[in-house]
KEKE-3310 file (N, C-alpha, C; in steps of 0.2 Angstrom, whole numbers, plus 5000, padded with zeros to 4 digits):
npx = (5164:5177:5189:5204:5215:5231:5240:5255:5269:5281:5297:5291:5289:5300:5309:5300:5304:5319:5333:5334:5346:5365:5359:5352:5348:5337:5341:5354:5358:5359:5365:5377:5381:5387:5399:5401:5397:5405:5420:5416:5416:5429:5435:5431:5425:5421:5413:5401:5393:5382:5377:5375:5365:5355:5350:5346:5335:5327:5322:5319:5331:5341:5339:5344:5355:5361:5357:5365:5378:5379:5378:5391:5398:5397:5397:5386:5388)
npy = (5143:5135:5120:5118:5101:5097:5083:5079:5078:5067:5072:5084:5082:5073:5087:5096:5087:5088:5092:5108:5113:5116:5132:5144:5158:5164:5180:5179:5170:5172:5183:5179:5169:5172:5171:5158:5151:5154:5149:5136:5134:5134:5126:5110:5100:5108:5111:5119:5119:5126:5133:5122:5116:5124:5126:5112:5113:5126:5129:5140:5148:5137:5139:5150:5147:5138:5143:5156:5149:5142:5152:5157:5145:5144:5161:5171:5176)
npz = (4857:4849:4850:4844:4846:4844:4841:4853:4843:4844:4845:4850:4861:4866:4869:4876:4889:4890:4899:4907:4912:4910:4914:4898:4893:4879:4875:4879:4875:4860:4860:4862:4850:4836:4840:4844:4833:4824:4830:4833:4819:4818:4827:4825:4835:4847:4862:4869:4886:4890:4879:4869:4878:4876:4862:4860:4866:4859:4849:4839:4841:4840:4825:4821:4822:4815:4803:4804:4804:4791:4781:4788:4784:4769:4762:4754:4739)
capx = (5171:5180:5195:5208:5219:5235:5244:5261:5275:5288:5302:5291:5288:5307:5311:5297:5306:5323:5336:5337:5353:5366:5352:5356:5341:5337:5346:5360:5361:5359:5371:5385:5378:5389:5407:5399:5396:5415:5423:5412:5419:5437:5434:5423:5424:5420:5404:5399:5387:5376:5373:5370:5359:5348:5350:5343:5328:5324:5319:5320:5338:5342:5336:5346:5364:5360:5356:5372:5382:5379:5383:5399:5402:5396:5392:5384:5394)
capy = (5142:5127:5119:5112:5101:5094:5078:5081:5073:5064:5077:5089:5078:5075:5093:5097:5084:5089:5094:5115:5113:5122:5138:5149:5163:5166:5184:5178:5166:5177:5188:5172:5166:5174:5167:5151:5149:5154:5144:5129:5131:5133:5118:5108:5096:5112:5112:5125:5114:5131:5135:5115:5113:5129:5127:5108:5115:5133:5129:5145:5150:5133:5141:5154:5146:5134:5148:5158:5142:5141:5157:5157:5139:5145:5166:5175:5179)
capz = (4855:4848:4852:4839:4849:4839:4846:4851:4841:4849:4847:4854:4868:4870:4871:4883:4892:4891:4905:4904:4916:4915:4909:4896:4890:4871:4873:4878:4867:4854:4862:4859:4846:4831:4843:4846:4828:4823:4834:4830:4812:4819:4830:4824:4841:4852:4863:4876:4886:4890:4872:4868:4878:4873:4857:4858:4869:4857:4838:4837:4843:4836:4818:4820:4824:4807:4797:4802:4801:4784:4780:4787:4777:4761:4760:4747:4733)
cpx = (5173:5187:5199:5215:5223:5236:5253:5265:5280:5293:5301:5291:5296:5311:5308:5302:5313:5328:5339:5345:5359:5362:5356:5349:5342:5341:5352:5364:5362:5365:5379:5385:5384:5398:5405:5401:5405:5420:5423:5415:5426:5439:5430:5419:5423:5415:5406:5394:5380:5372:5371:5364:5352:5347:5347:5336:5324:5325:5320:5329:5342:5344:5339:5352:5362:5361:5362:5378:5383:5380:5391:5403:5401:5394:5392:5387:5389)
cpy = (5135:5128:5115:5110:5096:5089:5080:5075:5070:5069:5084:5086:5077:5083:5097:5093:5085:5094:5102:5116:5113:5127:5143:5151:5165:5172:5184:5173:5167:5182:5184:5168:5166:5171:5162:5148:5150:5149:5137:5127:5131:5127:5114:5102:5101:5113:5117:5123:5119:5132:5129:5114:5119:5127:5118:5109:5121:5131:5136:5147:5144:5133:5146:5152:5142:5141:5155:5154:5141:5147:5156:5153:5141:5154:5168:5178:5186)
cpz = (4854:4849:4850:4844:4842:4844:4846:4849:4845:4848:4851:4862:4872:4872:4875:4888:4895:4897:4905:4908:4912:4909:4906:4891:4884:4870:4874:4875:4862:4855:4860:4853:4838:4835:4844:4840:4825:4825:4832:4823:4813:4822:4831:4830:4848:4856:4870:4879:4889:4883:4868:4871:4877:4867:4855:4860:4863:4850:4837:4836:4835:4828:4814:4819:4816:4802:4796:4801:4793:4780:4781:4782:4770:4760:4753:4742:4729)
residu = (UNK:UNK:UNK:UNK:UNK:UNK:UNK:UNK:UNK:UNK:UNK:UNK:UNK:UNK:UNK:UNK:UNK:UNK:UNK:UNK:UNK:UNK:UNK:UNK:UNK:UNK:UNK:UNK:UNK:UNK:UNK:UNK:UNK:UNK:UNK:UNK:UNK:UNK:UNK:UNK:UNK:UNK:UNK:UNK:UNK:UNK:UNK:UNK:UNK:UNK:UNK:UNK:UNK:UNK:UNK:UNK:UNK:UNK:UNK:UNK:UNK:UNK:UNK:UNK:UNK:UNK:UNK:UNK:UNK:UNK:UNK:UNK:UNK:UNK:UNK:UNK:UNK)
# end
């Protein structure tokens, strides 16, 4: 068996590193995600400091809030 190691990058390294406090779980980020995003375009100075800090830790989630963000700013015609 071989064993491909990658180096990790710095940003992974800061997001390994970062503060999960106060904790908020992918499905219930998902579950606030679509009021989070509204909001945010209503007030664009608005932060929820559970769903920042998920959403600085989860590329994922993170991937998700952009990608309905952008929607709302611009939809599909």
């Amino acid at each position: 068996m071989t064993s491909t190691t990658r180096p990790l990058t710095d940003d992974t390294v800061v997001r390994l590193l970062l503060d999960t406090d106060p904790y908020l779980s992918c499905d219930d980020c998902f579950a606030q995600l679509d009021q989070y995003v509204e909001r945010r375009v209503r007030e664009p100075g608005y932060e929820e400091p559970r769903m920042r800090t998920h959403l600085d830790g989860c590329g994922a989630c993170a991937e998700e809030a952009e990608t309905l963000l952008s929607l709302v700013l611009d939809p599909p015609r």
